[in-house]
C-alpha positions as CSV (number, residue, x, y, z in Angstrom):
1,X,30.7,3.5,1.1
2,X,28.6,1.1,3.1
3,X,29.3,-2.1,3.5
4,X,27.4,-5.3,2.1
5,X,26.0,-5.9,5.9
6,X,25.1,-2.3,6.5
7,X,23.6,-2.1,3.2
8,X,21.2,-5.4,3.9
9,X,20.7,-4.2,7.4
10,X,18.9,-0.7,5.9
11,X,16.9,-2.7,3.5
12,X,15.7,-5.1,5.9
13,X,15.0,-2.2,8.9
14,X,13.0,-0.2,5.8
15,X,11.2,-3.2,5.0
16,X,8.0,-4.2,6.9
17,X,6.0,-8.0,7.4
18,X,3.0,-8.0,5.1
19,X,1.2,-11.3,5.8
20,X,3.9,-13.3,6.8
21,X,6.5,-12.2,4.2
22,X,8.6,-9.1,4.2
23,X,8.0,-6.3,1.4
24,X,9.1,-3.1,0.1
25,X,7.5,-0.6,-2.2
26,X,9.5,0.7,-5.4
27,X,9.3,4.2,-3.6
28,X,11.0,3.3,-0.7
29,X,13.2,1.0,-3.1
30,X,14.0,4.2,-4.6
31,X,14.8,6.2,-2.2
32,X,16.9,3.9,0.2
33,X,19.1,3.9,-2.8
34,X,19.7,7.3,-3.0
35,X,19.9,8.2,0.7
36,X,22.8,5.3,0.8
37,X,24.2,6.6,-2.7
38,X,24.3,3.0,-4.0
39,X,23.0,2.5,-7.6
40,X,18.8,0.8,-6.9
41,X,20.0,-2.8,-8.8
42,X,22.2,-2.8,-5.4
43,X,19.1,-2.6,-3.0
44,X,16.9,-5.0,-5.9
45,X,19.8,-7.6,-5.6
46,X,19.8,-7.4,-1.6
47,X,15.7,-7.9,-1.8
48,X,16.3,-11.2,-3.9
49,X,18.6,-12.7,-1.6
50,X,16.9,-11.8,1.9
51,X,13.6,-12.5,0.0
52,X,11.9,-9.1,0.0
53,X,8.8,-8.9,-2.8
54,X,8.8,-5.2,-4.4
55,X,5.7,-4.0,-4.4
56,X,4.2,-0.9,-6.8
57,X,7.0,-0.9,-8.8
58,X,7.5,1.9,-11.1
59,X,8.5,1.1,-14.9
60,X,9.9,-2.7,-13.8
61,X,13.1,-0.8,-12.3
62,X,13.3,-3.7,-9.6
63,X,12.2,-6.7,-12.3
């Protein structure tokens, strides 16, 4: 199992700077989640604290 570092390290390396602030789609949400085997509240709860706005989200999975 990853760590809580090497867990915000892959969200923020997956992310990307869109107009000064750093994003993430629900796809890659998604699928970060499962290529880590963490459950996606994991990777939603990492983009809260570092600040990273979800973008096309899928049925409000990331709300």
């Amino acid at each position: 199992m990853k760590s809580q570092e090497e867990l915000t390290q892959a969200v923020l390396e997956r992310s990307r700077e869109v107009n000064g602030r750093r994003t993430l789609t629900c796809t890659q949400a998604l699928g970060l989640a499962a290529e880590l085997g963490v459950a996606p509240i994991q990777i939603g709860r990492i983009c809260n604290q570092e600040n990273i706005r979800l973008g096309s989200c899928q049925l409000g999975c990331f709300s």
